[in-house]
C-alpha positions as CSV (number, residue, x, y, z in Angstrom):
1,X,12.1,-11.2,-22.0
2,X,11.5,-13.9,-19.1
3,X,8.9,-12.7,-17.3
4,X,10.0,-12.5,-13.8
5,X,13.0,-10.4,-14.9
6,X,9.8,-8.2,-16.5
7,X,8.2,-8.3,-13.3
8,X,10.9,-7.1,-11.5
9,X,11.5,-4.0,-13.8
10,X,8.1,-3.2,-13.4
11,X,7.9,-3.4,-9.9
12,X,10.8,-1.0,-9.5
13,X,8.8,1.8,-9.3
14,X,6.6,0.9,-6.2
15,X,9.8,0.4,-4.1
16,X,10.6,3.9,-3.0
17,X,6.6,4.6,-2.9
18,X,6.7,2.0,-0.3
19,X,9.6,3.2,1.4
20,X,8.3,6.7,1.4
21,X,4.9,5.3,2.9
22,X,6.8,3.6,5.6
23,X,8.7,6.5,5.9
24,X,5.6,8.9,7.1
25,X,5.2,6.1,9.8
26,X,8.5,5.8,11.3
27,X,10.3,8.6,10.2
28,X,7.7,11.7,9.1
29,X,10.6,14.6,10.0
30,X,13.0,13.1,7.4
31,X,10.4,12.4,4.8
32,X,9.0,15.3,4.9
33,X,12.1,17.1,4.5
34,X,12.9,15.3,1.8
35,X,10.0,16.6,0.0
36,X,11.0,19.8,0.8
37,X,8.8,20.5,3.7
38,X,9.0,21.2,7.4
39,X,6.6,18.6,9.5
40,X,3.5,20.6,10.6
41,X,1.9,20.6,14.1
42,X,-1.3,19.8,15.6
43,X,-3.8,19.0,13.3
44,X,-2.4,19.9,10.2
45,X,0.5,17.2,11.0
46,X,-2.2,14.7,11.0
47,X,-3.9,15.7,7.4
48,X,0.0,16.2,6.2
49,X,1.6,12.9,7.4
50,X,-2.3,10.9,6.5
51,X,-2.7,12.5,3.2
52,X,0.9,12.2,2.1
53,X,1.2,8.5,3.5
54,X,-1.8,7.3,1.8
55,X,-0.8,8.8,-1.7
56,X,2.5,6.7,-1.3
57,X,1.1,3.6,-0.2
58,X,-1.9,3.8,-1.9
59,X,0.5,4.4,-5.3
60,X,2.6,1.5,-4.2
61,X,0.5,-0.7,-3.8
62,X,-1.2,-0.6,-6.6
63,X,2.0,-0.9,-8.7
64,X,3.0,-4.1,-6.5
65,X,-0.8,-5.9,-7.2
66,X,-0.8,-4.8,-10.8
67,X,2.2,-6.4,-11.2
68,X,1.9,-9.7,-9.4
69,X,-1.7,-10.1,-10.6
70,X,-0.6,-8.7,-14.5
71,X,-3.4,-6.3,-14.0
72,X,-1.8,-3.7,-16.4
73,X,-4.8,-1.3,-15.7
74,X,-3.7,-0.6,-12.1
75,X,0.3,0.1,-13.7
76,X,-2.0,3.0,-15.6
77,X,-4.4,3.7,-12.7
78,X,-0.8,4.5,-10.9
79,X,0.6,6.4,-14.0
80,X,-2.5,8.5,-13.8
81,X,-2.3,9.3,-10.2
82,X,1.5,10.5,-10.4
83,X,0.9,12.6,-14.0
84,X,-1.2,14.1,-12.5
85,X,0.5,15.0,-9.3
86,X,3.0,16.6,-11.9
87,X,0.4,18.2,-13.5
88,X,-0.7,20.0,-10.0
89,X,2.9,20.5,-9.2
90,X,2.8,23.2,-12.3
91,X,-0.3,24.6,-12.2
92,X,1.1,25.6,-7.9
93,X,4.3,27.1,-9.7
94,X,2.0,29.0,-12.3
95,X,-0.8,29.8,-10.4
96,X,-0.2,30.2,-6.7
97,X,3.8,31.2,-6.9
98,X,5.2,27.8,-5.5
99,X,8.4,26.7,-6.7
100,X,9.0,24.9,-9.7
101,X,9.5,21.4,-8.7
102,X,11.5,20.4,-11.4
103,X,13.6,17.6,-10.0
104,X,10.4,16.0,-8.3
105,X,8.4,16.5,-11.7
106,X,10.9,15.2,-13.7
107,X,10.9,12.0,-11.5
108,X,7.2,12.2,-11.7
109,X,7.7,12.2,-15.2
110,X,10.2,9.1,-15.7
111,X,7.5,6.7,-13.2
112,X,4.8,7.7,-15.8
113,X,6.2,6.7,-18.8
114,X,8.1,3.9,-16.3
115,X,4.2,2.3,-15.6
116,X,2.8,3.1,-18.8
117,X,5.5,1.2,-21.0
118,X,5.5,-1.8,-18.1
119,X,1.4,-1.8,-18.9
120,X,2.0,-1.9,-22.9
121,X,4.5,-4.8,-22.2
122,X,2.5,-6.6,-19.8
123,X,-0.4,-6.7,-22.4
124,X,1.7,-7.7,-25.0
125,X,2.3,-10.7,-22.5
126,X,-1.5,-11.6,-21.9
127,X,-2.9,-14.4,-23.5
128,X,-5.1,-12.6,-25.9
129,X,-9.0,-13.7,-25.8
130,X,-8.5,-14.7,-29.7
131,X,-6.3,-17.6,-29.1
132,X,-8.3,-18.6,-25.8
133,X,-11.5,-18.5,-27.8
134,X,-9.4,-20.1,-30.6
135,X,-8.5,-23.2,-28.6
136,X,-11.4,-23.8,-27.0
């Protein structure tokens, strides 16, 4: 596969991060909603719109660096962070009677094994250090 059509698959994923990030700027009330959630006042607006802003930008952009640096560790530092948001999603149905979130899990889900696989692929695309050593 060429590897800026690779790039661009891989980069998929940090896309609607971003524009959820930018999102909790410009548009908080629709985002929020969106995630099934009414925008909060006073103080707990600010730990809701901060907290949930970082989380998406933070997760994109570390899916946009990995990718244009082929640093496939930060694809799995990104996998890690939204398995485990499914995780938590769960153990808030299980434990503490939320709803079952299954449409945002299962997208949780797909990015996962979305990052992981674009990781796998990107390593397969290194140089390895044999041949490097190899040549030198």
């Amino acid at each position: 596969m060429n590897t800026t059509l690779f790039k661009i698959i891989a980069i998929v994923p940090g896309i609607p991060l971003l524009a959820n990030a930018l999102l909790f700027i410009v548009q908080p009330s629709s985002v929020v909603a969106d995630l099934g959630m009414p925008l909060l006042d006073g103080i707990g607006r600010s730990t809701q719109l901060a907290d949930l802003g970082a989380f998406f930008a933070f997760s994109a952009v570390i899916i946009i660096y990995g990718v244009i640096k082929s640093k496939s560790g930060l694809l799995r530092l990104a996998a890690l962070l939204l398995g485990m948001t499914a995780v938590l999603r769960v153990l808030a149905w299980a434990a503490h009677g939320a709803d079952l979130a299954t449409s945002l899990i299962a997208a949780e889900a797909v990015l996962v094994v979305w990052l992981v696989a674009s990781a796998a692929y990107m390593d397969k695309l290194a140089p390895s250090s044999h041949s490097a050593e190899a040549k030198r």
